[in-house]
C-alpha positions as CSV (number, residue, x, y, z in Angstrom):
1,X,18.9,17.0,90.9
2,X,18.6,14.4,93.6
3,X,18.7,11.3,92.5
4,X,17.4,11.4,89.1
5,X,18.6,8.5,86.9
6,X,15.4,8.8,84.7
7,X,14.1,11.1,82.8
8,X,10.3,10.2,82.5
9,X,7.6,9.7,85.6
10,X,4.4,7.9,85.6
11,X,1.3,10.1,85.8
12,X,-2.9,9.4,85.9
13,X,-3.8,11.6,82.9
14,X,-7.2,13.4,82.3
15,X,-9.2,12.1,78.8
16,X,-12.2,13.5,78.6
17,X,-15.1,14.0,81.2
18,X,-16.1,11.8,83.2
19,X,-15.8,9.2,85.8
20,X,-12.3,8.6,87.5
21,X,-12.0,5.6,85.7
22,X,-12.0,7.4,82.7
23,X,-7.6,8.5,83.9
24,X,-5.1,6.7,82.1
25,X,-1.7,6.2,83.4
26,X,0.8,7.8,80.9
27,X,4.7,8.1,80.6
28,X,5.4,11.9,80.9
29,X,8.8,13.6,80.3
30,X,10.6,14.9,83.6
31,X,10.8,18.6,83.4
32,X,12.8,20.9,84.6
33,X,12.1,23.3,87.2
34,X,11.7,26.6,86.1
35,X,12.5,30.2,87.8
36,X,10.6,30.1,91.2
37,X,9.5,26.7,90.9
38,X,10.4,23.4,92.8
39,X,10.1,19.7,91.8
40,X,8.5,17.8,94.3
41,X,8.8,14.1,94.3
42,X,5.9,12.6,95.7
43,X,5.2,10.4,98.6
44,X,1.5,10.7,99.6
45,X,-1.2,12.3,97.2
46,X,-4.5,13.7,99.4
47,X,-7.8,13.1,97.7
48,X,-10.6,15.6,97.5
49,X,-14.0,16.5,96.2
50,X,-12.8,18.7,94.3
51,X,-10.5,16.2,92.3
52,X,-13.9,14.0,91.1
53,X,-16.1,17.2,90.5
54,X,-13.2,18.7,88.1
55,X,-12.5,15.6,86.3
56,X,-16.6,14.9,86.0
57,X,-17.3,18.4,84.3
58,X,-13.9,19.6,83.2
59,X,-12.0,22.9,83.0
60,X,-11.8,25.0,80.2
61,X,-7.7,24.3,80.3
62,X,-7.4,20.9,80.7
63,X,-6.8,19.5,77.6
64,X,-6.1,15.4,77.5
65,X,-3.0,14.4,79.2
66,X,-3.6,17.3,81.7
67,X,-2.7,15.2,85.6
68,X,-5.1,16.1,88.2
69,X,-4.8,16.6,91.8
70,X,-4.7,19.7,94.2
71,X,-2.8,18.2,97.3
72,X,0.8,16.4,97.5
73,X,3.4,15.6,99.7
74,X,6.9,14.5,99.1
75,X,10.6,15.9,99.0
76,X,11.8,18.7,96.7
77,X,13.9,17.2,94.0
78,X,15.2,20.0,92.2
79,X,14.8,23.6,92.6
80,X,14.8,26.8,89.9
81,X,16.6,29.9,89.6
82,X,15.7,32.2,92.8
83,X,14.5,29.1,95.3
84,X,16.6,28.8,98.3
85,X,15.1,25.7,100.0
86,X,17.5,22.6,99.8
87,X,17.1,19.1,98.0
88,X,15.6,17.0,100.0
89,X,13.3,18.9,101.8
90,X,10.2,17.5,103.0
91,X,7.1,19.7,102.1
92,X,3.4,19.4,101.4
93,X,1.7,21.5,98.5
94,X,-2.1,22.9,97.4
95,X,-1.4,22.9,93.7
96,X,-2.9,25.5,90.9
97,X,-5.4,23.6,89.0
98,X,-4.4,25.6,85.7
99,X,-0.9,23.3,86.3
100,X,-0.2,19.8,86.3
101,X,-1.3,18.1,89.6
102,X,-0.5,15.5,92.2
103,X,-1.7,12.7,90.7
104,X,1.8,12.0,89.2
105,X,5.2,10.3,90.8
106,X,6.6,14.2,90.6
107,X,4.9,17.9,90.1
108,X,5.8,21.1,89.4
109,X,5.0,23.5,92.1
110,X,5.7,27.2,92.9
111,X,7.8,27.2,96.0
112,X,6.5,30.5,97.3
113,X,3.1,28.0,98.2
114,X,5.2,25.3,99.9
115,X,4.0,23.7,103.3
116,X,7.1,22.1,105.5
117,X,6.4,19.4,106.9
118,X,7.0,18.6,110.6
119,X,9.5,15.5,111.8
120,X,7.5,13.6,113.5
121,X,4.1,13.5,110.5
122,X,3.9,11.0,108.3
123,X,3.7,12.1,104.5
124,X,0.3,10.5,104.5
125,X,-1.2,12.9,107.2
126,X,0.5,15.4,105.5
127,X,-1.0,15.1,102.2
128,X,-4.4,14.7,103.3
129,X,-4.3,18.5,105.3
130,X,-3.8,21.5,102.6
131,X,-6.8,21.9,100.5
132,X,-9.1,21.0,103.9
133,X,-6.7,22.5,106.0
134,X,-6.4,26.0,104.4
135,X,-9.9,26.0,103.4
136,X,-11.4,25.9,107.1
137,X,-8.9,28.4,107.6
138,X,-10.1,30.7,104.6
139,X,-13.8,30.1,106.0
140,X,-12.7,30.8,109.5
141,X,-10.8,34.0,108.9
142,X,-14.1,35.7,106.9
143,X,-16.1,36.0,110.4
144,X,-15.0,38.7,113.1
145,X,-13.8,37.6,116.7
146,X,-16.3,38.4,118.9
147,X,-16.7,36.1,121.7
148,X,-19.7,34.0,123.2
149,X,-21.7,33.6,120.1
150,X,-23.7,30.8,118.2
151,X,-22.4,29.6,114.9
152,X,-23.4,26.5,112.9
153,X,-21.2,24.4,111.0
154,X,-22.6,22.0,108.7
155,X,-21.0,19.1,107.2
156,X,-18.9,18.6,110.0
157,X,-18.4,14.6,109.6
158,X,-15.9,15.4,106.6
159,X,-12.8,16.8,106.5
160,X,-13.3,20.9,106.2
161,X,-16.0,21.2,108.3
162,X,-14.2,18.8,111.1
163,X,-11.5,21.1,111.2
164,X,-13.6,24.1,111.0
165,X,-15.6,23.2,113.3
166,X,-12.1,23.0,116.4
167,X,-11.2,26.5,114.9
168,X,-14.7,27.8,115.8
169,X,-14.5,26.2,119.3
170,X,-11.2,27.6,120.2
171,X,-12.5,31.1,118.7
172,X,-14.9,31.2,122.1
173,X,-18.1,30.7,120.4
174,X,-20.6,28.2,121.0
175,X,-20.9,25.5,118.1
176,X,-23.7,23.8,116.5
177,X,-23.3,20.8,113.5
178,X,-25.0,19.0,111.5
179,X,-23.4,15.3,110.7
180,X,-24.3,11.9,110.3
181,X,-25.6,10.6,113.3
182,X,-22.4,8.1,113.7
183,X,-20.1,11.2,114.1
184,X,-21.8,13.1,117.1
185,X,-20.4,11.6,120.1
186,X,-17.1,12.3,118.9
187,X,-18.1,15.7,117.8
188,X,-19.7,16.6,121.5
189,X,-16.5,15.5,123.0
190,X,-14.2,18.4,120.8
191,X,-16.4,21.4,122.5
192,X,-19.6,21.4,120.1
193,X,-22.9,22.3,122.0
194,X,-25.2,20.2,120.1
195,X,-25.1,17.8,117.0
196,X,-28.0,17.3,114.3
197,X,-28.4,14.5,111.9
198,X,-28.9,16.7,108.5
199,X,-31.1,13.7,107.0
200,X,-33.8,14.8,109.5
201,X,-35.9,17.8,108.0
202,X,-36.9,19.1,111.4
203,X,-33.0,19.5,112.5
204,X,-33.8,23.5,111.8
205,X,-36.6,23.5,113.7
206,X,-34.2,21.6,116.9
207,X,-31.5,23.8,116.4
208,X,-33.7,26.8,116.8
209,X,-35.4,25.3,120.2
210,X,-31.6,24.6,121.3
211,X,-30.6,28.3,121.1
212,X,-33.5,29.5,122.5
213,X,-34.2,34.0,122.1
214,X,-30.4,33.8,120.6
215,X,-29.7,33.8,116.8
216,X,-27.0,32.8,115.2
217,X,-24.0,34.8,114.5
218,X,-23.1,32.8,111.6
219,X,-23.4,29.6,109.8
220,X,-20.3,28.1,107.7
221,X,-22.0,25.9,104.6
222,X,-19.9,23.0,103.2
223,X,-22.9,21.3,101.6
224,X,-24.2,23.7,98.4
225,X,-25.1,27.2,97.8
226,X,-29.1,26.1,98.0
227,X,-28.4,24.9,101.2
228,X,-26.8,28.0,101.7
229,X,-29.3,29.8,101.2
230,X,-32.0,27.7,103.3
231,X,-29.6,28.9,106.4
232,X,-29.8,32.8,105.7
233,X,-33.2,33.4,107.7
234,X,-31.8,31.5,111.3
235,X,-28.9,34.0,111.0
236,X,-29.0,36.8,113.4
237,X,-28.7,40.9,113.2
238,X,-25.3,41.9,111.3
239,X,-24.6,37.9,110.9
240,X,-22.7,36.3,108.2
241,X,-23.1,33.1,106.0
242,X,-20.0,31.8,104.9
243,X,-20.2,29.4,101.4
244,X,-17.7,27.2,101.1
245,X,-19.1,24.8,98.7
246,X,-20.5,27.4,96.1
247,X,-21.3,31.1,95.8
248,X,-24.7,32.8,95.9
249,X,-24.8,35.1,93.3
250,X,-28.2,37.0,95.0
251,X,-28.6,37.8,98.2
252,X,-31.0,35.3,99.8
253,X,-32.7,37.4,102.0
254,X,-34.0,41.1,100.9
255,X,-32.4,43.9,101.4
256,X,-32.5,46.3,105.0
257,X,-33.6,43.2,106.9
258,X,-31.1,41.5,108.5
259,X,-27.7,43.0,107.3
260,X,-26.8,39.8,106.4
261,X,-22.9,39.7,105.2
262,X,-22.0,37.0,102.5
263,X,-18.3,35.4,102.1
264,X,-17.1,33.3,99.2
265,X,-14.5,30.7,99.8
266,X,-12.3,29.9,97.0
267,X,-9.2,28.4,98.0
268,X,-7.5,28.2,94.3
269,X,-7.8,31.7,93.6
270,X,-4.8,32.2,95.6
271,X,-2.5,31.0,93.1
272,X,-3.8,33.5,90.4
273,X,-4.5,36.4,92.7
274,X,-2.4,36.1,96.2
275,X,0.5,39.1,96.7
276,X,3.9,38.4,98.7
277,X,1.6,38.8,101.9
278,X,-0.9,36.6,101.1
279,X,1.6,33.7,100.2
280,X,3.5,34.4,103.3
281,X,0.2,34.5,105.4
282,X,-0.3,31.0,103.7
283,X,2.6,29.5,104.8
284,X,2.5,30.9,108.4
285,X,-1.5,29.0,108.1
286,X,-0.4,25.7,106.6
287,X,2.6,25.7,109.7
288,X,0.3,26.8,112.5
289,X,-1.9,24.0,111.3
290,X,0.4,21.6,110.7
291,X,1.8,21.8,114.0
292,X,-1.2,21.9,116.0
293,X,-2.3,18.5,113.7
294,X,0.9,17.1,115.3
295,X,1.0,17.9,118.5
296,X,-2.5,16.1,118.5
297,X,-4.8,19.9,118.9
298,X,-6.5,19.0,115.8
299,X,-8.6,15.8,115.1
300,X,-8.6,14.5,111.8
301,X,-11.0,12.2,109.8
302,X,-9.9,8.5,109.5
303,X,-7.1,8.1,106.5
304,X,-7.5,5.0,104.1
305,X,-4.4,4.5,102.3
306,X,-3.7,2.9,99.4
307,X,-1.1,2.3,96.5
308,X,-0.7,4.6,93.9
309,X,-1.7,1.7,90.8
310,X,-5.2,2.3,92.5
311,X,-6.0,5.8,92.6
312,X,-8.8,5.8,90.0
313,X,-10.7,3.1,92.0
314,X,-10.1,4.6,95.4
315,X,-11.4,8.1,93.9
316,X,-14.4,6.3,92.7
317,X,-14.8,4.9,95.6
318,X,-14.0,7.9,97.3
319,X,-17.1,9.7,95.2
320,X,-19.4,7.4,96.4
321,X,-18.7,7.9,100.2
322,X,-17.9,4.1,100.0
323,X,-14.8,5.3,101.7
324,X,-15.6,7.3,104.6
325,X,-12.7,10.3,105.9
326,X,-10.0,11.3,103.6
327,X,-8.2,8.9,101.1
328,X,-4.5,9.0,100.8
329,X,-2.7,7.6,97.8
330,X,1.2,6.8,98.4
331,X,3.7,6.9,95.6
Protein backbone atom coordinates (compact mmCIF):
# COMPACT_ATOMS: atom_id res chain seq x y z
CA UNK A 1 0.00 0.00 0.00
CA UNK A 2 1.69 3.29 -0.83
CA UNK A 3 2.60 4.99 1.83
CA UNK A 4 0.35 4.09 4.46
CA UNK A 5 1.83 4.58 7.95
CA UNK A 6 -1.70 5.08 9.44
CA UNK A 7 -4.49 3.16 9.69
CA UNK A 8 -7.38 5.69 10.18
CA UNK A 9 -8.50 8.80 7.72
CA UNK A 10 -10.51 11.82 8.53
CA UNK A 11 -13.92 11.90 6.94
CA UNK A 12 -17.24 14.60 7.03
CA UNK A 13 -19.94 12.09 8.16
CA UNK A 14 -23.72 12.29 7.49
CA UNK A 15 -26.05 12.62 10.98
CA UNK A 16 -29.27 13.17 10.16
CA UNK A 17 -31.07 15.39 7.56
CA UNK A 18 -30.41 18.48 7.08
CA UNK A 19 -28.22 21.33 6.40
CA UNK A 20 -24.40 20.76 5.50
CA UNK A 21 -23.59 22.01 8.65
CA UNK A 22 -25.30 19.36 10.19
CA UNK A 23 -21.53 16.76 8.78
CA UNK A 24 -19.33 15.99 11.42
CA UNK A 25 -15.74 15.20 10.94
CA UNK A 26 -15.11 11.65 12.27
CA UNK A 27 -11.97 9.18 12.57
CA UNK A 28 -12.80 6.28 10.28
CA UNK A 29 -10.74 2.99 10.06
CA UNK A 30 -8.69 2.59 6.72
CA UNK A 31 -10.01 -0.28 4.78
CA UNK A 32 -8.80 -2.49 2.67
CA UNK A 33 -9.52 -2.74 -0.91
CA UNK A 34 -11.53 -5.43 -1.82
CA UNK A 35 -11.76 -7.67 -5.14
CA UNK A 36 -12.23 -5.04 -8.10
CA UNK A 37 -11.87 -2.20 -5.98
CA UNK A 38 -9.18 0.58 -5.70
CA UNK A 39 -8.33 3.03 -2.78
CA UNK A 40 -8.06 6.34 -3.96
CA UNK A 41 -6.36 8.95 -1.85
CA UNK A 42 -7.77 12.16 -2.39
CA UNK A 43 -6.48 15.33 -3.57
CA UNK A 44 -9.46 17.51 -4.84
CA UNK A 45 -13.21 16.64 -3.87
CA UNK A 46 -15.86 18.32 -6.72
CA UNK A 47 -18.99 19.73 -5.16
CA UNK A 48 -22.45 19.30 -6.57
CA UNK A 49 -26.10 19.73 -6.26
CA UNK A 50 -26.64 16.66 -5.77
CA UNK A 51 -24.27 16.46 -2.60
CA UNK A 52 -26.71 19.22 -0.57
CA UNK A 53 -30.10 17.72 -1.99
CA UNK A 54 -29.02 14.13 -0.62
CA UNK A 55 -27.77 15.17 2.63
CA UNK A 56 -31.13 17.73 2.99
CA UNK A 57 -33.63 14.73 2.44
CA UNK A 58 -31.65 11.60 2.87
CA UNK A 59 -31.42 8.12 1.32
CA UNK A 60 -32.99 5.22 2.48
CA UNK A 61 -29.11 3.68 3.02
CA UNK A 62 -27.45 6.17 4.62
CA UNK A 63 -27.36 5.55 7.99
CA UNK A 64 -25.17 8.11 10.38
CA UNK A 65 -21.55 7.96 9.78
CA UNK A 66 -22.39 7.32 6.03
CA UNK A 67 -19.44 10.12 4.00
CA UNK A 68 -21.06 11.86 1.22
CA UNK A 69 -19.79 12.94 -2.03
CA UNK A 70 -20.15 11.75 -5.79
CA UNK A 71 -16.91 13.22 -7.32
CA UNK A 72 -13.00 12.81 -6.31
CA UNK A 73 -9.75 12.99 -7.56
CA UNK A 74 -6.51 11.82 -6.19
CA UNK A 75 -3.96 8.73 -6.62
CA UNK A 76 -4.79 5.04 -6.22
CA UNK A 77 -3.27 3.91 -2.99
CA UNK A 78 -3.92 0.30 -2.97
CA UNK A 79 -5.59 -1.92 -5.36
CA UNK A 80 -7.72 -5.41 -4.91
CA UNK A 81 -7.60 -8.76 -6.23
CA UNK A 82 -8.14 -8.59 -10.25
CA UNK A 83 -7.16 -4.53 -10.68
CA UNK A 84 -4.17 -4.07 -12.82
CA UNK A 85 -3.70 -0.26 -12.62
CA UNK A 86 -0.46 0.72 -10.57
CA UNK A 87 -0.05 2.61 -7.18
CA UNK A 88 0.24 5.90 -7.77
CA UNK A 89 -1.90 6.44 -10.49
CA UNK A 90 -3.54 9.63 -10.89
CA UNK A 91 -7.46 9.21 -11.57
CA UNK A 92 -10.70 11.01 -11.05
CA UNK A 93 -13.97 9.10 -9.92
CA UNK A 94 -18.12 9.51 -10.02
CA UNK A 95 -18.77 7.55 -6.90
CA UNK A 96 -21.96 5.10 -6.07
CA UNK A 97 -24.05 6.92 -3.62
CA UNK A 98 -25.07 3.45 -1.93
CA UNK A 99 -20.94 3.57 -0.92
CA UNK A 100 -19.00 5.81 1.06
CA UNK A 101 -18.08 9.08 -0.82
CA UNK A 102 -15.47 11.75 -1.51
CA UNK A 103 -15.94 13.73 1.19
CA UNK A 104 -13.16 11.77 3.10
CA UNK A 105 -9.06 11.90 2.93
CA UNK A 106 -9.50 8.32 1.01
CA UNK A 107 -12.56 6.32 -0.75
CA UNK A 108 -13.37 3.14 -1.85
CA UNK A 109 -14.06 3.05 -5.46
CA UNK A 110 -14.62 0.32 -8.16
CA UNK A 111 -11.84 0.60 -10.58
CA UNK A 112 -13.86 -0.46 -13.60
CA UNK A 113 -15.45 3.45 -13.13
CA UNK A 114 -12.03 5.15 -12.94
CA UNK A 115 -11.27 8.47 -14.98
CA UNK A 116 -7.32 8.96 -15.69
CA UNK A 117 -6.32 11.92 -15.38
CA UNK A 118 -4.27 13.82 -17.98
CA UNK A 119 -0.45 15.39 -17.06
CA UNK A 120 -0.83 18.52 -17.60
CA UNK A 121 -4.74 19.08 -15.27
CA UNK A 122 -4.65 20.03 -12.05
CA UNK A 123 -6.48 17.58 -9.48
CA UNK A 124 -8.73 20.48 -8.81
CA UNK A 125 -10.10 20.78 -12.53
CA UNK A 126 -10.19 17.22 -12.38
CA UNK A 127 -12.46 16.77 -9.60
CA UNK A 128 -14.87 19.34 -10.49
CA UNK A 129 -15.59 17.36 -14.25
CA UNK A 130 -17.31 13.74 -13.62
CA UNK A 131 -20.66 14.07 -12.32
CA UNK A 132 -21.20 17.42 -14.77
CA UNK A 133 -19.01 16.05 -17.24
CA UNK A 134 -20.69 12.66 -17.81
CA UNK A 135 -24.04 13.97 -17.21
CA UNK A 136 -24.01 16.43 -20.26
CA UNK A 137 -22.71 13.62 -21.97
CA UNK A 138 -25.70 11.19 -20.85
CA UNK A 139 -28.12 14.14 -21.85
CA UNK A 140 -26.35 14.63 -25.11
CA UNK A 141 -26.16 11.08 -26.29
CA UNK A 142 -30.31 10.56 -25.76
CA UNK A 143 -31.02 13.00 -28.99
CA UNK A 144 -30.22 11.72 -32.63
CA UNK A 145 -27.58 13.48 -34.93
CA UNK A 146 -29.29 15.24 -37.36
CA UNK A 147 -27.74 18.32 -38.39
CA UNK A 148 -29.00 22.06 -38.74
CA UNK A 149 -31.58 21.94 -36.00
CA UNK A 150 -32.82 24.19 -33.02
CA UNK A 151 -32.26 22.96 -29.50
CA UNK A 152 -32.62 24.82 -26.24
CA UNK A 153 -30.51 24.35 -23.30
CA UNK A 154 -31.54 25.78 -20.19
CA UNK A 155 -29.51 26.43 -17.27
CA UNK A 156 -26.53 26.96 -19.08
CA UNK A 157 -24.66 29.41 -16.54
CA UNK A 158 -23.92 26.20 -14.34
CA UNK A 159 -21.79 23.60 -14.86
CA UNK A 160 -23.94 20.73 -16.90
CA UNK A 161 -25.73 22.82 -18.93
CA UNK A 162 -22.27 24.85 -19.89
CA UNK A 163 -20.88 21.84 -21.04
CA UNK A 164 -23.91 20.73 -22.69
CA UNK A 165 -24.49 23.42 -24.20
CA UNK A 166 -20.34 23.11 -26.49
CA UNK A 167 -21.47 19.41 -27.14
CA UNK A 168 -24.76 20.65 -28.77
CA UNK A 169 -22.77 23.34 -30.81
CA UNK A 170 -20.23 20.99 -32.10
CA UNK A 171 -23.20 18.47 -32.84
CA UNK A 172 -24.10 21.18 -35.91
CA UNK A 173 -27.25 22.33 -34.41
CA UNK A 174 -28.20 25.71 -33.68
CA UNK A 175 -28.38 26.58 -29.80
CA UNK A 176 -30.52 28.60 -27.72
CA UNK A 177 -30.07 29.17 -23.52
CA UNK A 178 -31.43 30.51 -20.93
CA UNK A 179 -28.89 32.01 -18.16
CA UNK A 180 -28.39 34.78 -15.98
CA UNK A 181 -28.00 37.75 -17.90
CA UNK A 182 -24.12 38.07 -16.54
CA UNK A 183 -23.26 34.79 -18.53
CA UNK A 184 -24.50 35.71 -22.15
CA UNK A 185 -21.69 37.35 -23.74
CA UNK A 186 -19.59 34.65 -22.88
CA UNK A 187 -22.09 32.16 -23.96
CA UNK A 188 -22.60 33.98 -27.59
CA UNK A 189 -18.93 33.84 -28.05
CA UNK A 190 -18.86 29.57 -27.68
CA UNK A 191 -21.43 29.22 -30.91
CA UNK A 192 -24.93 29.86 -29.08
CA UNK A 193 -27.45 31.75 -31.41
CA UNK A 194 -29.20 33.60 -28.77
CA UNK A 195 -29.21 33.86 -24.85
CA UNK A 196 -32.40 34.55 -22.54
CA UNK A 197 -32.43 35.75 -19.06
CA UNK A 198 -34.88 32.87 -17.44
CA UNK A 199 -36.03 35.45 -14.69
CA UNK A 200 -37.94 37.21 -17.52
CA UNK A 201 -41.48 35.43 -18.08
CA UNK A 202 -41.64 36.49 -21.71
CA UNK A 203 -38.14 34.70 -22.59
CA UNK A 204 -40.64 31.88 -24.29
CA UNK A 205 -42.38 34.16 -26.04
CA UNK A 206 -38.59 35.78 -27.53
CA UNK A 207 -37.28 32.55 -28.14
CA UNK A 208 -40.23 31.66 -30.32
CA UNK A 209 -39.96 35.15 -32.31
CA UNK A 210 -36.10 34.23 -32.66
CA UNK A 211 -36.74 30.99 -34.47
CA UNK A 212 -39.23 32.15 -36.45
CA UNK A 213 -41.76 29.06 -38.66
CA UNK A 214 -38.89 26.60 -37.08
CA UNK A 215 -39.55 24.51 -33.85
CA UNK A 216 -37.41 23.07 -31.86
CA UNK A 217 -35.89 19.81 -32.17
CA UNK A 218 -35.32 19.48 -28.62
CA UNK A 219 -34.90 21.18 -25.39
CA UNK A 220 -32.31 19.74 -22.60
CA UNK A 221 -33.93 20.82 -18.86
CA UNK A 222 -31.49 21.22 -16.00
CA UNK A 223 -33.89 23.27 -13.96
CA UNK A 224 -36.99 20.74 -12.71
CA UNK A 225 -39.35 18.40 -14.23
CA UNK A 226 -42.25 21.34 -13.94
CA UNK A 227 -40.13 23.32 -15.93
CA UNK A 228 -39.80 20.50 -17.97
CA UNK A 229 -42.91 20.21 -18.72
CA UNK A 230 -43.64 24.02 -19.46
CA UNK A 231 -41.06 23.36 -22.53
CA UNK A 232 -42.95 20.30 -24.15
CA UNK A 233 -45.50 22.52 -26.34
CA UNK A 234 -42.30 24.73 -28.20
CA UNK A 235 -40.96 21.29 -29.14
CA UNK A 236 -41.37 20.39 -32.70
CA UNK A 237 -42.79 17.14 -34.79
CA UNK A 238 -40.87 13.89 -33.56
CA UNK A 239 -38.81 16.26 -30.93
CA UNK A 240 -37.48 15.20 -27.69
CA UNK A 241 -37.26 16.80 -24.13
CA UNK A 242 -34.47 15.64 -22.31
CA UNK A 243 -34.91 15.88 -18.05
CA UNK A 244 -31.94 16.03 -16.44
CA UNK A 245 -32.98 17.43 -13.19
CA UNK A 246 -36.11 15.13 -12.57
CA UNK A 247 -38.37 12.66 -14.45
CA UNK A 248 -41.90 13.25 -15.71
CA UNK A 249 -43.76 10.48 -14.81
CA UNK A 250 -46.82 11.62 -17.48
CA UNK A 251 -46.40 12.66 -20.56
CA UNK A 252 -46.95 16.43 -20.75
CA UNK A 253 -48.55 16.79 -23.83
CA UNK A 254 -51.48 14.26 -24.98
CA UNK A 255 -51.09 11.64 -26.92
CA UNK A 256 -50.90 11.55 -31.26
CA UNK A 257 -49.94 15.19 -31.16
CA UNK A 258 -46.63 15.85 -31.41
CA UNK A 259 -44.73 12.47 -31.03
CA UNK A 260 -43.00 13.98 -28.45
CA UNK A 261 -39.98 11.44 -27.14
CA UNK A 262 -39.09 11.73 -23.31
CA UNK A 263 -35.42 10.87 -21.90
CA UNK A 264 -34.49 10.44 -18.25
CA UNK A 265 -31.03 11.24 -17.13
CA UNK A 266 -29.75 9.44 -14.23
CA UNK A 267 -26.18 9.40 -14.04
CA UNK A 268 -25.88 7.02 -10.73
CA UNK A 269 -27.81 4.31 -12.07
CA UNK A 270 -24.78 3.31 -13.87
CA UNK A 271 -23.09 1.84 -11.02
CA UNK A 272 -26.16 -0.52 -10.20
CA UNK A 273 -27.17 -1.20 -13.81
CA UNK A 274 -24.03 -0.52 -16.37
CA UNK A 275 -22.61 -3.99 -18.28
CA UNK A 276 -18.74 -4.31 -19.32
CA UNK A 277 -19.81 -1.92 -22.35
CA UNK A 278 -21.40 0.55 -20.58
CA UNK A 279 -18.34 0.99 -18.10
CA UNK A 280 -15.96 0.90 -20.92
CA UNK A 281 -18.14 3.48 -22.95
CA UNK A 282 -17.71 5.42 -19.59
CA UNK A 283 -14.25 5.59 -19.46
CA UNK A 284 -13.79 6.22 -23.30
CA UNK A 285 -16.47 9.52 -22.24
CA UNK A 286 -14.73 10.70 -19.13
CA UNK A 287 -11.11 10.57 -21.48
CA UNK A 288 -12.61 12.22 -24.54
CA UNK A 289 -13.80 14.83 -22.12
CA UNK A 290 -11.05 15.12 -20.12
CA UNK A 291 -8.82 15.72 -22.88
CA UNK A 292 -10.81 18.12 -24.78
CA UNK A 293 -11.08 20.12 -21.13
CA UNK A 294 -7.24 20.22 -21.41
CA UNK A 295 -6.42 21.02 -24.50
CA UNK A 296 -8.76 24.15 -23.75
CA UNK A 297 -12.05 22.75 -26.35
CA UNK A 298 -14.22 22.84 -23.37
CA UNK A 299 -14.93 25.93 -21.15
CA UNK A 300 -15.50 25.43 -17.72
CA UNK A 301 -17.35 27.47 -14.86
CA UNK A 302 -14.99 29.44 -12.50
CA UNK A 303 -13.44 26.95 -9.67
CA UNK A 304 -13.40 28.36 -6.01
CA UNK A 305 -11.13 26.28 -4.00
CA UNK A 306 -10.85 25.81 -0.63
CA UNK A 307 -9.31 23.60 2.21
CA UNK A 308 -10.82 20.55 3.18
CA UNK A 309 -11.48 21.76 7.26
CA UNK A 310 -14.22 23.91 5.29
CA UNK A 311 -16.25 21.81 3.26
CA UNK A 312 -19.51 22.09 5.24
CA UNK A 313 -19.32 25.96 4.89
CA UNK A 314 -18.29 26.05 1.27
CA UNK A 315 -21.32 23.46 0.55
CA UNK A 316 -23.56 25.80 2.29
CA UNK A 317 -22.39 28.44 0.67
CA UNK A 318 -22.34 26.55 -2.28
CA UNK A 319 -26.46 25.87 -1.81
CA UNK A 320 -27.06 29.26 -1.68
CA UNK A 321 -25.44 30.26 -5.07
CA UNK A 322 -23.30 32.53 -2.69
CA UNK A 323 -20.52 30.83 -4.58
CA UNK A 324 -21.05 31.04 -8.15
CA UNK A 325 -19.31 27.95 -10.71
CA UNK A 326 -18.20 24.82 -9.19
CA UNK A 327 -16.46 24.53 -5.68
CA UNK A 328 -13.50 22.34 -5.25
CA UNK A 329 -12.37 21.14 -1.85
CA UNK A 330 -8.54 19.99 -1.71
CA UNK A 331 -7.38 17.35 0.74
Amino acid sequence: MLNHPQTTYRAWTWTEKGESATLRIAEKALPKPGPGDVLVANRAIGLNPVDWKVIQRGHADWKPGHVPGVDGAGIIAAAGEGVHLPEGLRVAYHQRLLRDGSFAEYTLVRAESLLPIPAEMTDAVAASLPCPGLTAWQAFAKIPPEPDRDVLVTGAGGSVGLLLAQLAVGQGWRIWVTAAKAHHEGLKGLGIAGAFDYRDESWRTALQAALGPRRLFAAFDTVSGDHARSLAPMIGYNGHLVCIQDRLEAAPLPGFTTALSLHEVALNSVHAHATERDWREWRETGARLFRRVAVGNLRLPPIHVAGFDSLPEKLGLFKAQSLKGKVVVTV
